[in-house]
PAMARTOR-302086 format. One record per residue: residue in three letters; chain; z negated, x negated, y negated of N, C-alpha, C, O in turn. Coordinates in steps of 0.2 Angstrom, whole numbers, plus 5000, padded with zeros to 4 digits. Layout:
BEGIN
{ala; A; {Z; X; Y}; {Z; X; Y}; {Z; X; Y}; {Z; X; Y}}
...
//
This chain:
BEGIN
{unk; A; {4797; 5032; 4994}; {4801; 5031; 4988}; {4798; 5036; 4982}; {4798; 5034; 4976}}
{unk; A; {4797; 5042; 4985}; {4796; 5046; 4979}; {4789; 5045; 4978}; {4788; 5045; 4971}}
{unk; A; {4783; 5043; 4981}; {4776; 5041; 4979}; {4778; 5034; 4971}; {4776; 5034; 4965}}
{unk; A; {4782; 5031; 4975}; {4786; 5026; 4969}; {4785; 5028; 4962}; {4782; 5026; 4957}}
{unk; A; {4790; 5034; 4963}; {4794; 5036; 4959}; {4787; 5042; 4953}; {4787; 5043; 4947}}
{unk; A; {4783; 5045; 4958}; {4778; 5048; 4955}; {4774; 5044; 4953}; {4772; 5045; 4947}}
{unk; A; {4772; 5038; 4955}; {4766; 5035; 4951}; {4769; 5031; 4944}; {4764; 5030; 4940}}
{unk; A; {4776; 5030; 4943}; {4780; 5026; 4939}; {4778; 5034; 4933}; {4774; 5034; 4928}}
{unk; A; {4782; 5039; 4935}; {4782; 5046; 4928}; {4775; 5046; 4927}; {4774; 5048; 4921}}
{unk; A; {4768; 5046; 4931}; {4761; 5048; 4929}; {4760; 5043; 4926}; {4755; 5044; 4922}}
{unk; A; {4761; 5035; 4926}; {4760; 5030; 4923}; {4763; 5033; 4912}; {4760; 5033; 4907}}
{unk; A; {4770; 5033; 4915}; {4772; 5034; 4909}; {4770; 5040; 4905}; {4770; 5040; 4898}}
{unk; A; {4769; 5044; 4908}; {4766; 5051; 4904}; {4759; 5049; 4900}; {4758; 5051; 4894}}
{unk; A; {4754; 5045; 4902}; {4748; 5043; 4901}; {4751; 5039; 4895}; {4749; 5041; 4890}}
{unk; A; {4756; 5034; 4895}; {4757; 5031; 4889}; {4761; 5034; 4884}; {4760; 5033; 4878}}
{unk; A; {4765; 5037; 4887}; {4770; 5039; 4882}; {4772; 5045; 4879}; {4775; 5046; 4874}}
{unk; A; {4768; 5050; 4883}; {4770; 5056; 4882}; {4773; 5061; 4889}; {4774; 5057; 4893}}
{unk; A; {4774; 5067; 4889}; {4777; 5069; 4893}; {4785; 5068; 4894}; {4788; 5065; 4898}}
{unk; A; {4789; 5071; 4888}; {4794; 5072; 4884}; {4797; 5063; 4887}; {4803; 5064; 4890}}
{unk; A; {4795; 5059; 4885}; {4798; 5051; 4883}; {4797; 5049; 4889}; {4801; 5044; 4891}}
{unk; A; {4791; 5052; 4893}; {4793; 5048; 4901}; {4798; 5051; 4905}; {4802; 5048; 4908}}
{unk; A; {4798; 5058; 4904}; {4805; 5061; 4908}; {4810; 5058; 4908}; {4814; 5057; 4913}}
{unk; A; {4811; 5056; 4900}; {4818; 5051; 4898}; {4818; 5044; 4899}; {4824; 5042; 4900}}
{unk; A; {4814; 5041; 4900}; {4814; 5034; 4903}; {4815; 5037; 4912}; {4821; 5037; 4913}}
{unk; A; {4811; 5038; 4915}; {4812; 5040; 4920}; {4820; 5042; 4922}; {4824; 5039; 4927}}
{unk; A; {4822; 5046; 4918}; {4828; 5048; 4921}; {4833; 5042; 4921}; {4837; 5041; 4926}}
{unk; A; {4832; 5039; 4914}; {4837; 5031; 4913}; {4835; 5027; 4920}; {4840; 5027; 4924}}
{unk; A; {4830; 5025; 4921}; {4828; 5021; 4927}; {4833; 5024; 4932}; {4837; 5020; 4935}}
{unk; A; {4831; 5031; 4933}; {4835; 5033; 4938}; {4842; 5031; 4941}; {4844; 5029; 4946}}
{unk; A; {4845; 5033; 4935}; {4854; 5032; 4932}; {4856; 5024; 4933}; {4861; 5023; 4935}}
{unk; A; {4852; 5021; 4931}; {4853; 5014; 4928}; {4852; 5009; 4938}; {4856; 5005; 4941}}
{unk; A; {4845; 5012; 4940}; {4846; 5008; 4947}; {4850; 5010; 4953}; {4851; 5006; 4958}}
{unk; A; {4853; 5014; 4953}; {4857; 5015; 4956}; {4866; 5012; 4956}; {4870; 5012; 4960}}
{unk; A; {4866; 5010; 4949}; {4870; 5006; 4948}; {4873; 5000; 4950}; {4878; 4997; 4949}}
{unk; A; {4868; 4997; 4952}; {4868; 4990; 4956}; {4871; 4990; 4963}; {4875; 4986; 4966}}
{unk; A; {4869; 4997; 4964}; {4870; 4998; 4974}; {4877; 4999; 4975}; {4879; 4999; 4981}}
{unk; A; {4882; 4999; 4970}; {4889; 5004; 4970}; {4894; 4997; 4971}; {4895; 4991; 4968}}
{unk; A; {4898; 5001; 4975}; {4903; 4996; 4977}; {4908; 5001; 4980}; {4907; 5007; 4983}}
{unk; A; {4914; 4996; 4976}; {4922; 5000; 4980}; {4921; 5002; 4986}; {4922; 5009; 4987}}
{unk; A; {4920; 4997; 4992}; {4921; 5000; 4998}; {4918; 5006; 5000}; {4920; 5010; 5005}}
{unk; A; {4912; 5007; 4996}; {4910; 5014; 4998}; {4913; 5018; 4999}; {4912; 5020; 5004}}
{unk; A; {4919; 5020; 4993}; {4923; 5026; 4990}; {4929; 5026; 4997}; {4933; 5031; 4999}}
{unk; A; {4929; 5021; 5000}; {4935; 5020; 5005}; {4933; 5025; 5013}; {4926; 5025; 5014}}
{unk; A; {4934; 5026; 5016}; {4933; 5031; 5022}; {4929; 5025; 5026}; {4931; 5019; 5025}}
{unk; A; {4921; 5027; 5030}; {4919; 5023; 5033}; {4920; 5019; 5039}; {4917; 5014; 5040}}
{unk; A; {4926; 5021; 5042}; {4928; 5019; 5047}; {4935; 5015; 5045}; {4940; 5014; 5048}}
{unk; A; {4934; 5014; 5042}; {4941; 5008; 5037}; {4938; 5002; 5037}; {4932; 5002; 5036}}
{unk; A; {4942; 4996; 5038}; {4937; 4990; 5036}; {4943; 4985; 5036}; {4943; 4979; 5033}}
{unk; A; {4949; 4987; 5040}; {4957; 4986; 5038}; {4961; 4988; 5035}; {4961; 4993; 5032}}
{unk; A; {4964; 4984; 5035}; {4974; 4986; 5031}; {4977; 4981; 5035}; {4975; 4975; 5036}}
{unk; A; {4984; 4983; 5038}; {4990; 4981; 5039}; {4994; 4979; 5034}; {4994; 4984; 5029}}
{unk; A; {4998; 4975; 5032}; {5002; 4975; 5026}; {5010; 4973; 5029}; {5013; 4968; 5027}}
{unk; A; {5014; 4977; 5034}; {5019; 4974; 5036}; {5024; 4973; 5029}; {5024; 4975; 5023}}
{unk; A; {5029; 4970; 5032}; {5035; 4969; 5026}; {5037; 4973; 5023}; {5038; 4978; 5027}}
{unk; A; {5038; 4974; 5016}; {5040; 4981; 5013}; {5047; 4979; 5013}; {5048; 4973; 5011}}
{unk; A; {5051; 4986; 5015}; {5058; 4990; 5014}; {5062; 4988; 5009}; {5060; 4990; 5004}}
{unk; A; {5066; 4984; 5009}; {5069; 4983; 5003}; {5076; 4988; 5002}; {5080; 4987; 5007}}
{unk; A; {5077; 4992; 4998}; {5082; 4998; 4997}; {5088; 4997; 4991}; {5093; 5000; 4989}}
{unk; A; {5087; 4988; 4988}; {5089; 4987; 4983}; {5094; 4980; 4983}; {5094; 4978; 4989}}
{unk; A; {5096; 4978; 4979}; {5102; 4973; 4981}; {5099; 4965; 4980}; {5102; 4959; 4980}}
{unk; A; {5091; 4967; 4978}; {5087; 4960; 4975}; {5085; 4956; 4982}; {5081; 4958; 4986}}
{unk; A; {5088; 4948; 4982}; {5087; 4945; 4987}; {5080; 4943; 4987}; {5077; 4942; 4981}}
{unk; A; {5077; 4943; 4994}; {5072; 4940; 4993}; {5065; 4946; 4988}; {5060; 4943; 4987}}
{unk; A; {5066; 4950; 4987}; {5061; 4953; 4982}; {5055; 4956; 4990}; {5049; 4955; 4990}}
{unk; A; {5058; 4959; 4995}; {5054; 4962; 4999}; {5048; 4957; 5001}; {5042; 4959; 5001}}
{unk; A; {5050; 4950; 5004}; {5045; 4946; 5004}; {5040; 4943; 4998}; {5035; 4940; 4999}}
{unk; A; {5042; 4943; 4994}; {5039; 4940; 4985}; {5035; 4945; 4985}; {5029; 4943; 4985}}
{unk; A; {5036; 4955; 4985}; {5032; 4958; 4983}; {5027; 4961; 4990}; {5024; 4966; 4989}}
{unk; A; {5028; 4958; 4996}; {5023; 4959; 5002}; {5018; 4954; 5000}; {5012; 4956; 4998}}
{unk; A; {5021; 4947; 5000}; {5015; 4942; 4999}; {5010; 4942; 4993}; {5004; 4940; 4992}}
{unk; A; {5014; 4947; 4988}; {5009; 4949; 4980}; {5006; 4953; 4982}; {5001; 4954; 4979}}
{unk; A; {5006; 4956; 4986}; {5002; 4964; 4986}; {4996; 4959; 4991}; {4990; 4958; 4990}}
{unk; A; {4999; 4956; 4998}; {4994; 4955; 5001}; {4990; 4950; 4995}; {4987; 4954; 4992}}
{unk; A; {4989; 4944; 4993}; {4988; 4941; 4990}; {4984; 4945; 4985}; {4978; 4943; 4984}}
{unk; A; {4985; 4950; 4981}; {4979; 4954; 4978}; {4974; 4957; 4983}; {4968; 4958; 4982}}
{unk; A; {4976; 4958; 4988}; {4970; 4962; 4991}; {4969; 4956; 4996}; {4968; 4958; 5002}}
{unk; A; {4968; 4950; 4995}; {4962; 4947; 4998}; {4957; 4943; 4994}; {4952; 4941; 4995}}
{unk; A; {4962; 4942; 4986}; {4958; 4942; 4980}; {4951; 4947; 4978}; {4946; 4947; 4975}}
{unk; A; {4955; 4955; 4982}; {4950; 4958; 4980}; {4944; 4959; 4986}; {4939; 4961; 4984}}
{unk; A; {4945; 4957; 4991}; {4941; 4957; 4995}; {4939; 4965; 4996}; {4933; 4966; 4997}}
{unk; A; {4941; 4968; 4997}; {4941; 4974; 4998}; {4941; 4977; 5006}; {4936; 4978; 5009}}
{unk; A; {4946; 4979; 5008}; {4948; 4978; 5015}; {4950; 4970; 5019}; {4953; 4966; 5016}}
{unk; A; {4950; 4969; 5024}; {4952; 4963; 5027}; {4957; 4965; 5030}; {4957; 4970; 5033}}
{unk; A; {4961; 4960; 5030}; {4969; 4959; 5030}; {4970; 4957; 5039}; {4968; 4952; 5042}}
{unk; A; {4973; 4963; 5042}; {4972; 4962; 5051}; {4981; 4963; 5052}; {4985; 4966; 5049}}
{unk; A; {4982; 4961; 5056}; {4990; 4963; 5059}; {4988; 4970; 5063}; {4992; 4975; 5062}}
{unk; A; {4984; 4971; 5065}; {4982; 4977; 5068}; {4975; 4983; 5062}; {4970; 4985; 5064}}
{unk; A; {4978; 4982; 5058}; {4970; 4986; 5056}; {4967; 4992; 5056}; {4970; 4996; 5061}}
{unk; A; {4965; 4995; 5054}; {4961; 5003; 5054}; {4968; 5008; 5051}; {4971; 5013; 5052}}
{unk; A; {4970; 5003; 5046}; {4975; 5007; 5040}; {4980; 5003; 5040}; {4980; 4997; 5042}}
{unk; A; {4986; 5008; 5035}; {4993; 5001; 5035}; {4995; 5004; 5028}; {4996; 5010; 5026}}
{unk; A; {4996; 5001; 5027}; {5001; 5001; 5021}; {5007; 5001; 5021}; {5009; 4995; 5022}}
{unk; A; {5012; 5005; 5019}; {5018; 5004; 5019}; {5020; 5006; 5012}; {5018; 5010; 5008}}
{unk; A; {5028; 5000; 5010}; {5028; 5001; 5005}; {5038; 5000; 5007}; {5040; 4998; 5012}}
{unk; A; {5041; 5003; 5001}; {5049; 5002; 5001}; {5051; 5002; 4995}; {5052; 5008; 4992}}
{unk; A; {5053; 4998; 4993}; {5055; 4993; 4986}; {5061; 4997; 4985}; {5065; 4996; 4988}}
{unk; A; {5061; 5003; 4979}; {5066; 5007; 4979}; {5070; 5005; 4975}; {5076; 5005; 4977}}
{unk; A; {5067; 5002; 4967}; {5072; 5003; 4962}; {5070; 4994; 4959}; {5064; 4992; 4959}}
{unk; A; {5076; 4990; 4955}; {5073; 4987; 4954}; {5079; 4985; 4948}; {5085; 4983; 4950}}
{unk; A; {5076; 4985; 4940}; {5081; 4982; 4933}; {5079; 4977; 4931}; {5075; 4973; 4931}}
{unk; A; {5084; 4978; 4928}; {5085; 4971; 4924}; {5088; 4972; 4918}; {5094; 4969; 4918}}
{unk; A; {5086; 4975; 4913}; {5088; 4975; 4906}; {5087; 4972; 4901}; {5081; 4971; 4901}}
{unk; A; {5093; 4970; 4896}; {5087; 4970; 4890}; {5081; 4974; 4886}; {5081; 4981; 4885}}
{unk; A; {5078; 4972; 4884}; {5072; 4974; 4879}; {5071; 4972; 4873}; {5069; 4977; 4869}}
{unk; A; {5071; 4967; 4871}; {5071; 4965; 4862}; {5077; 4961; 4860}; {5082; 4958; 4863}}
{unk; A; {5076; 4963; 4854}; {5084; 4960; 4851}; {5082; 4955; 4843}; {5076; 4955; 4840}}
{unk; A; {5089; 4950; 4842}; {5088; 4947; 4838}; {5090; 4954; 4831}; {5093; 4959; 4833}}
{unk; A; {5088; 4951; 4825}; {5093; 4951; 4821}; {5103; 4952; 4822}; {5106; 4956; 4819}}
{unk; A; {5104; 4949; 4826}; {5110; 4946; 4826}; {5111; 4952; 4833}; {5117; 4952; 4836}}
{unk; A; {5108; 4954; 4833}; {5112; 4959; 4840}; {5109; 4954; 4847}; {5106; 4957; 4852}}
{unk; A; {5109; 4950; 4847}; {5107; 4945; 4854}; {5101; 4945; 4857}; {5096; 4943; 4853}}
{unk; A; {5100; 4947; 4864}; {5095; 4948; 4868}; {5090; 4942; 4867}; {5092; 4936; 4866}}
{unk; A; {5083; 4944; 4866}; {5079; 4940; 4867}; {5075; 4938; 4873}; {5074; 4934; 4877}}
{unk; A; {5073; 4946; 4872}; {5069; 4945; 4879}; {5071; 4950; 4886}; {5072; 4956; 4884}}
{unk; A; {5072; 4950; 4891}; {5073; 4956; 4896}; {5067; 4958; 4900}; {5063; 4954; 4901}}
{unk; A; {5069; 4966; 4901}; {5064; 4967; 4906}; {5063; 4969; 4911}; {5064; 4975; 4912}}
{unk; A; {5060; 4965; 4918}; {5063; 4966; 4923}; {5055; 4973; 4926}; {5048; 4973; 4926}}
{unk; A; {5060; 4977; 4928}; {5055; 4985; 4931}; {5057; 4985; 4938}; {5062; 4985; 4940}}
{unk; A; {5052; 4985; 4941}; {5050; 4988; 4950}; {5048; 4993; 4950}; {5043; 4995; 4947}}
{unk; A; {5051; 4998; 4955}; {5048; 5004; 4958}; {5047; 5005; 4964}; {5052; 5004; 4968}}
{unk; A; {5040; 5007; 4968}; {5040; 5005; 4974}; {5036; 5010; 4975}; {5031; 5012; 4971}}
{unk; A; {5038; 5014; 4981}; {5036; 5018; 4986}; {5030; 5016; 4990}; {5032; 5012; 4995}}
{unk; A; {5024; 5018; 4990}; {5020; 5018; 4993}; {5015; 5022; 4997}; {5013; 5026; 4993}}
{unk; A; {5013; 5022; 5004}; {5011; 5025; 5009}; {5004; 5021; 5012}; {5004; 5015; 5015}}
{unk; A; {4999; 5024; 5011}; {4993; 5021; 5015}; {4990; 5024; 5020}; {4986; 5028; 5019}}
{unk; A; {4992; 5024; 5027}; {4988; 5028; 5033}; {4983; 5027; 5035}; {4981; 5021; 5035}}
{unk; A; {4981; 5031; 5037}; {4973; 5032; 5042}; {4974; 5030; 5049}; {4974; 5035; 5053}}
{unk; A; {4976; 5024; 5053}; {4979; 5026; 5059}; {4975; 5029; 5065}; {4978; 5031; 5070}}
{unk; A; {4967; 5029; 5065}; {4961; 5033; 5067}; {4963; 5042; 5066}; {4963; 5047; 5070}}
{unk; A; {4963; 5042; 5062}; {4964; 5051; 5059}; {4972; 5052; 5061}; {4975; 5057; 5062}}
{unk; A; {4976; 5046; 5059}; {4983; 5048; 5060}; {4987; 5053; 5053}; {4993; 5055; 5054}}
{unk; A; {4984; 5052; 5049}; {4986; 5055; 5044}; {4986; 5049; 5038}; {4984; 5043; 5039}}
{unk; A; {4989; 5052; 5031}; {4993; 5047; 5027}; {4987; 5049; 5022}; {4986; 5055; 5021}}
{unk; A; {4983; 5044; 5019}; {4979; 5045; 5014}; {4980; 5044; 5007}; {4976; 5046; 5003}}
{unk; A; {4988; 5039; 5006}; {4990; 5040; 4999}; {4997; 5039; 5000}; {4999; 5035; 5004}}
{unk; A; {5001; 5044; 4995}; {5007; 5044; 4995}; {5010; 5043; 4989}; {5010; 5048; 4986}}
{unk; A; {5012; 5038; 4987}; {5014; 5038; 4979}; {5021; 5031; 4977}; {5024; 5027; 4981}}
{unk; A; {5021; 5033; 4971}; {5028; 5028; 4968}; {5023; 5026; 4962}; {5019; 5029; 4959}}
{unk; A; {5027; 5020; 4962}; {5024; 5014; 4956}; {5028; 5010; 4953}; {5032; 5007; 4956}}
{unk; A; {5027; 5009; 4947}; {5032; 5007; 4942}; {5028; 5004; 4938}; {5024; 5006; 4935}}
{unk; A; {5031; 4996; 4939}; {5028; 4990; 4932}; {5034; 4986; 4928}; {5040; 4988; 4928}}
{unk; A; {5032; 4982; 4926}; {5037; 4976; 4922}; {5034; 4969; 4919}; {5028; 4967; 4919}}
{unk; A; {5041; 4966; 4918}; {5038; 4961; 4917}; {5042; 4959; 4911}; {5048; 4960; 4912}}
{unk; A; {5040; 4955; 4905}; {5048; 4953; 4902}; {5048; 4944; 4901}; {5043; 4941; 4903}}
{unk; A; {5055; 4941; 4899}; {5057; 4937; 4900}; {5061; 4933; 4894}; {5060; 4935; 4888}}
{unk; A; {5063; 4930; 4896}; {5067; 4925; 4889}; {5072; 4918; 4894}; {5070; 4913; 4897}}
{unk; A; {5078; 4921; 4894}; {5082; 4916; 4897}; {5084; 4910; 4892}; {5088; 4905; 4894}}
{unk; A; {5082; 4912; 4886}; {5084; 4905; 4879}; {5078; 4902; 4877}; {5078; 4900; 4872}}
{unk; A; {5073; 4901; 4882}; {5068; 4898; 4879}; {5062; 4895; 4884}; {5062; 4899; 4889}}
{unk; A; {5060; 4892; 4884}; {5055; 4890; 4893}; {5048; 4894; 4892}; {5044; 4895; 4887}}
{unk; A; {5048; 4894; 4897}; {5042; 4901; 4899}; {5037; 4898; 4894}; {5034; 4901; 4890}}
{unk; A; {5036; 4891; 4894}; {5028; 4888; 4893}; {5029; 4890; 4884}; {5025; 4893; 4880}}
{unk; A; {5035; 4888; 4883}; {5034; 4890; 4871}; {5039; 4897; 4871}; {5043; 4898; 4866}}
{unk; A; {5039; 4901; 4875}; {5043; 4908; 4872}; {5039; 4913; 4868}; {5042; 4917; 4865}}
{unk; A; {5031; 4914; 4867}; {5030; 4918; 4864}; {5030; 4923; 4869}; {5030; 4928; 4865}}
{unk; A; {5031; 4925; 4875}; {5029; 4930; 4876}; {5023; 4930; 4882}; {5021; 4925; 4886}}
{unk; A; {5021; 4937; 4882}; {5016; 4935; 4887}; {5020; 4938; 4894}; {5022; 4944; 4895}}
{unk; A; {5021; 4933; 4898}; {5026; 4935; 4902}; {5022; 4938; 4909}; {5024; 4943; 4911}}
{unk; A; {5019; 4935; 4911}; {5013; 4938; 4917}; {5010; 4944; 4914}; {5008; 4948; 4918}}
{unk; A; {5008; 4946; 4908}; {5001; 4951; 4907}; {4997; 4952; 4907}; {4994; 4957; 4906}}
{unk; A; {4994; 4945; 4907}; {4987; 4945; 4907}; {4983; 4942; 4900}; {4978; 4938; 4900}}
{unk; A; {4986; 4946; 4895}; {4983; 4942; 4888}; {4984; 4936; 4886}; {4983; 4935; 4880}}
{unk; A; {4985; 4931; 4891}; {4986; 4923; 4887}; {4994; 4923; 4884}; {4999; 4927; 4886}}
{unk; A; {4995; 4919; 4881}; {5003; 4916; 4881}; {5004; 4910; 4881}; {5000; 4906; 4878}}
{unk; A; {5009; 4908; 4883}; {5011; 4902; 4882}; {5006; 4893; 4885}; {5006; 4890; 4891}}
{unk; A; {5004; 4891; 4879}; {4999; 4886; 4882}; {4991; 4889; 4882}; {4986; 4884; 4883}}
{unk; A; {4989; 4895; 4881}; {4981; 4897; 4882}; {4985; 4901; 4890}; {4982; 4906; 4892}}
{unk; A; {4989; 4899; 4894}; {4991; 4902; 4900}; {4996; 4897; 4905}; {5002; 4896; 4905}}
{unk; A; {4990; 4894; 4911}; {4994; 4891; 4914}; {4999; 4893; 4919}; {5002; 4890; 4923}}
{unk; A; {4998; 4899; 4919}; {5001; 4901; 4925}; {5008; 4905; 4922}; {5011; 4909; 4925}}
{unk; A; {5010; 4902; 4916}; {5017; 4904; 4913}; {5019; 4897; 4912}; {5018; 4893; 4907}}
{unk; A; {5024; 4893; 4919}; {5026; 4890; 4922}; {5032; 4893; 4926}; {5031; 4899; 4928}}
{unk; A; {5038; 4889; 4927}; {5042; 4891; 4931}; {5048; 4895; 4930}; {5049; 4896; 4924}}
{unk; A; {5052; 4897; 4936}; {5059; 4902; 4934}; {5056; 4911; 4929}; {5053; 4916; 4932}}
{unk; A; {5057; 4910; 4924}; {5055; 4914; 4918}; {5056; 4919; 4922}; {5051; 4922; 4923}}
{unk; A; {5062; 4922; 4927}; {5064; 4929; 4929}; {5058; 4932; 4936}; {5056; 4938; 4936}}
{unk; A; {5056; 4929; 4940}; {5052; 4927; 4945}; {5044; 4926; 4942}; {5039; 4925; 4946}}
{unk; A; {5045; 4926; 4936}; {5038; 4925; 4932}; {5036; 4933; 4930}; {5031; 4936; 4930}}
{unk; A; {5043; 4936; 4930}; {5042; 4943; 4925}; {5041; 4947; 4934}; {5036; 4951; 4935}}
{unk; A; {5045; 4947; 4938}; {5044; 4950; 4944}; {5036; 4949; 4945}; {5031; 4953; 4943}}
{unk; A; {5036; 4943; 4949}; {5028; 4944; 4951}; {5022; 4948; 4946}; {5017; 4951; 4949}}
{unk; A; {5023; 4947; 4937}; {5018; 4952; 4933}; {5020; 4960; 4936}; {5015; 4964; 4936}}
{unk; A; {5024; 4961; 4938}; {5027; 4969; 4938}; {5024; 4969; 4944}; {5018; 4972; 4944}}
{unk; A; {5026; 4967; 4950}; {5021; 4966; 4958}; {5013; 4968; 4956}; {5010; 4973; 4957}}
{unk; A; {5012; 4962; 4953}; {5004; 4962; 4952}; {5003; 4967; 4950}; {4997; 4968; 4952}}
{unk; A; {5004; 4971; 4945}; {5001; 4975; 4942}; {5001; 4981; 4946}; {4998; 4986; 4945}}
{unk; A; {5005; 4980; 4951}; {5008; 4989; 4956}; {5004; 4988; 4961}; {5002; 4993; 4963}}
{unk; A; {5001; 4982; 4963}; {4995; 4980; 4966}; {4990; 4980; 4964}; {4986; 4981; 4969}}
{unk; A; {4988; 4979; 4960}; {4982; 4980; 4955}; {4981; 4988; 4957}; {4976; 4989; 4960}}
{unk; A; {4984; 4993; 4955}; {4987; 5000; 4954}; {4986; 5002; 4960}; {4982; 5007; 4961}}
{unk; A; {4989; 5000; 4967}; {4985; 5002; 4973}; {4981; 5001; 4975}; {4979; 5004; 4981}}
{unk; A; {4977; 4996; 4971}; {4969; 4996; 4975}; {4966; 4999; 4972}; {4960; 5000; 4975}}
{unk; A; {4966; 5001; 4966}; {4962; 5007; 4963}; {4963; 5013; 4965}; {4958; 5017; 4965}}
{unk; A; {4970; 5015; 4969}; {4971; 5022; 4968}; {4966; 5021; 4976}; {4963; 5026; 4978}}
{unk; A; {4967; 5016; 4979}; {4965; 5016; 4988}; {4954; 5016; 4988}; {4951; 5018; 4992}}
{unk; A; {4952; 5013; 4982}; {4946; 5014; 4981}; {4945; 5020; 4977}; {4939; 5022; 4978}}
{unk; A; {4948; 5023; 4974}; {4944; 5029; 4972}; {4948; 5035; 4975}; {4948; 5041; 4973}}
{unk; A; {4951; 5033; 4982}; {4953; 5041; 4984}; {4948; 5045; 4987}; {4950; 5051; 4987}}
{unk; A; {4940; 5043; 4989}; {4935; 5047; 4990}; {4929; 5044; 4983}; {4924; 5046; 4982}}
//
């Protein structure tokens, strides 16, 4: 590789100067290495699972413990990142601490327009090989809502994802269950970055 690399700077030195090949060279350097890089790298090599059992519900919200296991697993097979084992290298554990329901915007008139529902979830990702805990954290999203209006013409973007309304198919359905799964997804989103850049 470095004969490579040596005949590439004597080439450019002859055309270019010294000064301009160094700099090209370096770009090259910088720029090819970029292609090779991938998340899983950053992840311990002996990882290649996750466990995702049920998370802990702590909260009086029926039904949310399962909604927000199948969201989290469901991002992480979109992201393809770790594969999803009942038994894996690592586990995830998570316990659904806190979970509101407030309003958030107001008419004129005093009257709620939109609410917003916030989750706080406890999270744990272990090493079961090393036996030790590799991220330990709390995670806090939202989603907002509109119970006087149908999700598809309310004007809001209720998932998160920049579209609203009709440029957003996926703003269908119980409005309240709309704003939960955005607040899910995004705390998922949030664990797989902190779980990819922890080395």
């Amino acid at each position: 590789m470095s004969g490579i690399i040596d005949e590439l700077k004597r080439r450019m030195m002859i055309r270019f100067g010294v000064g301009y090949a160094t700099i090209l060279l370096w770009f090259f350097l910088m720029f090819s290495g970029c292609g090779l890089y991938s998340f899983s790298g950053s992840i311990p090599p002996h990882i290649k699972s996750i466990s995702i059992p049920l998370f802990v519900n702590e909260t009086a919200e029926f039904g949310i413990a399962e909604a927000v296991t199948d969201e989290v697993t469901n991002v992480f097979l979109e992201e393809n990142i770790l594969k999803i084992s009942d038994q894996g290298d690592s586990i995830l554990r998570g316990t659904i601490k806190r979970v509101e329901d407030k309003p958030y915007t107001y008419s004129e008139m005093e009257e709620v327009l939109e609410y917003r529902y916030s989750v706080g979830i406890s999270v744990v990702w272990f090493d079961v090989r090393e036996e030790k805990a590799l991220i330990t954290k709390n995670y806090t999203s939202w989603g907002a809502y509109s119970l006087t209006v149908d999700v598809a013409s309310d004007g809001i973007d209720n998932d998160r994802d920049g579209k609203v309304d009709s440029d957003d198919p996926d703003e269908s359905g119980d409005p309240r269950q709309l704003a939960m799964k955005a607040a899910v997804t995004k705390i998922s989103e949030s664990i797989i970055n902190d779980i990819v850049s922890t080395w």
